[in-house]
Structure formats: structure tokens, C-alpha cells
C-alpha positions as CSV (number, residue, x, y, z in Angstrom):
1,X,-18.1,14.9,13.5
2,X,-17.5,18.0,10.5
3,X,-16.1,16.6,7.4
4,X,-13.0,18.4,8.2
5,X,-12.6,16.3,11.0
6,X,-11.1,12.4,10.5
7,X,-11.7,9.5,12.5
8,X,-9.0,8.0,14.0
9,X,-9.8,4.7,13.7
10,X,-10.4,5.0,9.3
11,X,-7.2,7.4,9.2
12,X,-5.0,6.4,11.8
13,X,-2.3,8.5,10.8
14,X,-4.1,10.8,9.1
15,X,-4.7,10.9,5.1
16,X,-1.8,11.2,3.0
17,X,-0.5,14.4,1.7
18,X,1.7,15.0,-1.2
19,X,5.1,17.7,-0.1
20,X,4.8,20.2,-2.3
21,X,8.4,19.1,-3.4
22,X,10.0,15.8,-3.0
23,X,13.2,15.4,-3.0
24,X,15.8,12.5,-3.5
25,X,15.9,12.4,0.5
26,X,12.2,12.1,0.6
27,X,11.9,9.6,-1.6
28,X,14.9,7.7,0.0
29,X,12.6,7.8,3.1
30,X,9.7,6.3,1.3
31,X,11.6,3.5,-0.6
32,X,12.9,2.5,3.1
33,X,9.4,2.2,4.4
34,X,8.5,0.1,1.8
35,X,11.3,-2.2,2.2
36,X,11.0,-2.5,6.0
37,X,7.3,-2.7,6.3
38,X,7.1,-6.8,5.6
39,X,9.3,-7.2,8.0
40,X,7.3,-4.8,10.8
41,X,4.7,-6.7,10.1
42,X,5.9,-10.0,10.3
43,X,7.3,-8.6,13.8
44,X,3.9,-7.5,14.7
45,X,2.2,-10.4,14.0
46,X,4.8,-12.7,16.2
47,X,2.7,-15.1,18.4
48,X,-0.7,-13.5,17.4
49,X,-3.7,-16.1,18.3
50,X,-5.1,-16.4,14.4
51,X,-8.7,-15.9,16.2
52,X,-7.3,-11.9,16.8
53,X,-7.0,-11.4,13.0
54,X,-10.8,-12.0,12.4
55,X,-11.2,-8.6,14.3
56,X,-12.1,-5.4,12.4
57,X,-10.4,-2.3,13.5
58,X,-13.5,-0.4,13.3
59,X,-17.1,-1.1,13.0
60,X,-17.6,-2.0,8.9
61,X,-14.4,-2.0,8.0
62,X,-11.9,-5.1,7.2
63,X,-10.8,-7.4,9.7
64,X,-6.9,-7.6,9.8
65,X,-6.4,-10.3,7.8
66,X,-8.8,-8.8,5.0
67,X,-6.2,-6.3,5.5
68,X,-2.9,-8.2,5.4
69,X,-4.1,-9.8,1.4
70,X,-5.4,-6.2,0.8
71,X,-1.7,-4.9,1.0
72,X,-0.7,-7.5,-1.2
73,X,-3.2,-7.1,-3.9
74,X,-2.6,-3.5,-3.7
75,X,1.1,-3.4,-4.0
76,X,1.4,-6.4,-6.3
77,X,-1.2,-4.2,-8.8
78,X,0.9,-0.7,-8.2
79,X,4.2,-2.7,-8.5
80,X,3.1,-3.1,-12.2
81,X,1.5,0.6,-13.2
82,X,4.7,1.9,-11.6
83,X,6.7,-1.1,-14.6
84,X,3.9,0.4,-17.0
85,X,4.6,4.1,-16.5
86,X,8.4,3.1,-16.9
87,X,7.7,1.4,-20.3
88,X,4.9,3.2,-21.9
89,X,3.8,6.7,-22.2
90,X,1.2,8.2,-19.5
91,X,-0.7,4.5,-19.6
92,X,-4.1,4.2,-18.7
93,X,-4.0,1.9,-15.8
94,X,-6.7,-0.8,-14.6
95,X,-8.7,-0.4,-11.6
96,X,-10.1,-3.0,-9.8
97,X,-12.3,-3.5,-7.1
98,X,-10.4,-3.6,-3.4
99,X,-13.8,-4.9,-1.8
100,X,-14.2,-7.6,-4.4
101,X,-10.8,-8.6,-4.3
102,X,-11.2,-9.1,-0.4
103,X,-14.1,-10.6,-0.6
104,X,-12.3,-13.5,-2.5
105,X,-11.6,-16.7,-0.9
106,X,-7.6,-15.8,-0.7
107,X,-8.4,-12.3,0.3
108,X,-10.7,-13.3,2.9
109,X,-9.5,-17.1,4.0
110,X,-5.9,-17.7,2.9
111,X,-3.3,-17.8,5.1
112,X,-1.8,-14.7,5.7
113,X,1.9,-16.2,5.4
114,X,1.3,-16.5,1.9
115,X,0.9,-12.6,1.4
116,X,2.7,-11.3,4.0
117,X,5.8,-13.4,2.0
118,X,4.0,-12.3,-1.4
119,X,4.3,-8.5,-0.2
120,X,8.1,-9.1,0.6
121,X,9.0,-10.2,-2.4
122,X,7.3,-7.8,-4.5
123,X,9.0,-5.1,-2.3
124,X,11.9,-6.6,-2.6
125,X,11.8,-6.8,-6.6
126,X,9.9,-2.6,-6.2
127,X,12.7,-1.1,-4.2
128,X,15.5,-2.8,-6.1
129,X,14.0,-0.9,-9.6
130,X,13.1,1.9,-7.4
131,X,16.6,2.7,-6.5
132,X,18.3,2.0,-10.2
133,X,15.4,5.1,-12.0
134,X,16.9,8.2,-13.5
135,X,15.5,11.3,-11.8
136,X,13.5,11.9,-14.6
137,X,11.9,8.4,-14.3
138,X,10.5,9.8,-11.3
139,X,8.2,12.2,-13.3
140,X,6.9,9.4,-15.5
141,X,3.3,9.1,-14.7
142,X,0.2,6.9,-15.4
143,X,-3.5,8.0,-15.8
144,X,-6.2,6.6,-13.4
145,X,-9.3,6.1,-15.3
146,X,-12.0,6.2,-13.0
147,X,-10.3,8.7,-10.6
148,X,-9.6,11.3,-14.0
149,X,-6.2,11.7,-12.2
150,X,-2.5,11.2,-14.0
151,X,0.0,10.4,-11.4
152,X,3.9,11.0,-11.2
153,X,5.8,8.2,-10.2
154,X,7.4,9.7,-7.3
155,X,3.9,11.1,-5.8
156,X,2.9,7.1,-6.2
157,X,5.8,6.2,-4.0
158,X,4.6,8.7,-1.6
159,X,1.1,7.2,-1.6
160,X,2.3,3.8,-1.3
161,X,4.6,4.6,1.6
162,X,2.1,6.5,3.4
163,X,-0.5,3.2,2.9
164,X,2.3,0.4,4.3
165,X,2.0,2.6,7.5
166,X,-1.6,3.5,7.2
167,X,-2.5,-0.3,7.5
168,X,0.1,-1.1,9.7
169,X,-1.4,1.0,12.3
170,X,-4.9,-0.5,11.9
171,X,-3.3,-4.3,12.4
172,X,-2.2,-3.1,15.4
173,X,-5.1,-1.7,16.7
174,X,-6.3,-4.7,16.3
175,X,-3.8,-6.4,18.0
């Protein structure tokens, strides 16, 4: 495979790119995938054996429920840059380590009730501030230490949209 070619099973919908301009309907779009995506996956997940969810979607990656307490790690830590940006000026953010966090025994073990509800409530409390920022809030941004990048607000909505349905897809490939 060229590195200009993805595989399908890493990037099932292919890796996210920004619009060169988003616009108050884009971004009306993204808030709605985040507020719907608990829900698709609780749908999803409906009578699933639990066995199913030790499965990896491909070879050395996650299983699914590493997976399901990896979206609510990840949204639970973005949830609070996006409250940092809002409140400070271009803050320097703190990385952690996604592997290490899943590697935990409640990113590895837990039941995945407890995130799945975990996610919905911090996209409830997301989406709710989400839809009361100015326009201008939207160009508020944080810097990301170890990447050297500072990002805008609304390209983080983007990212985070286009990750709910990124992982979704690899659940149910699973499935």
C-alpha cells in the first residue's frame, strides 16, 4: 500500500479534513452529530453478546470496548480545552496518553454502560455551551504542545464530529 493510500479498516471513513470555510450550517451539522452519537451507539450495541466487544477491528488495534472508554476519555478531556479556550487566552493544553489511558483497568475492563452514559452526559453539557458561543467564540483557540499546533474552536468541533463517526464505524465492524 503507497502512503497516499488509507486502510480502510484504520480510517474507515477516511481521515478528517478541515472545509476550508465553515459555516454556522456546518457547524450546526457537527454539534448534531455529537449530540446524536451516544444514542447511535447505544442503538448499535442493543443485544450485543459482551464476548463481541473483546474483538479488535483490525489486527493491533483496540478492541471495541477499548474503544467505547476511549471516546469517553477523549471527549471528556476536549469538553474541557474547548471550556479552557473559552476562559483563557490561546491555553496550552495537556496531552495525555490514549494508549495508557486504555490500557487502564476502566479503559480496558469497566463496563461500557458507565461510558457510554459518561459520553452522553458530557455531550449533553458540550452541545448545550456549544450552541449559546458568540461567533467569535468560535475562533478562540488552544495550543497543543506536543503536536506545535494552535487550534480554533470550530476546527475542534469539526475534529470531534468527524471522530464520534470515525469510531462508530469501527464498533460496527466489529459488530
Amino acid at each position: 500500500m503507497s502512503n497516499t493510500e488509507l486502510n480502510p479498516l484504520q480510517y474507515p471513513i477516511g481521515k478528517y479534513k478541515n472545509p476550508e470555510v465553515i459555516t454556522p450550517e456546518i457547524r450546526a451539522e457537527w454539534i448534531k452529530t455529537i449530540a446524536s452519537t451516544a444514542d447511535d451507539l447505544q442503538a448499535m450495541l442493543k443485544g450485543v453478546d459482551e464476548a463481541l466487544l473483546e474483538k479488535s477491528y483490525r489486527e493491533g488495534s483496540w478492541s471495541a470496548r477499548k474503544v467505547i472508554h476511549h471516546l469517553m476519555d477523549s471527549h471528556m478531556n476536549s469538553y474541557i480545552r474547548f471550556k479552557m479556550a473559552l476562559t483563557e487566552d490561546n491555553p496550552s493544553i495537556k496531552p495525555y496518553s490514549e494508549d495508557d489511558w486504555a490500557s487502564m483497568p476502566d479503559g480496558n475492563q469497566a463496563p461500557i454502560a458507565w461510558s457510554i452514559e459518561g459520553w452522553r452526559y458530557i455531550h449533553l453539557r458540550w452541545v448545550y455551551l456549544m450552541e449559546t458561543v458568540s461567533e467569535a467564540d468560535w475562533k478562540r483557540t488552544y495550543f497543543h504542545p506536543e503536536r506545535g499546533i494552535t487550534y480554533p474552536l470550530d476546527k475542534v468541533l469539526g475534529i470531534y464530529a468527524w471522530h464520534c463517526t470515525h469510531h462508530l464505524k469501527h464498533i460496527e465492524s466489529v459488530l
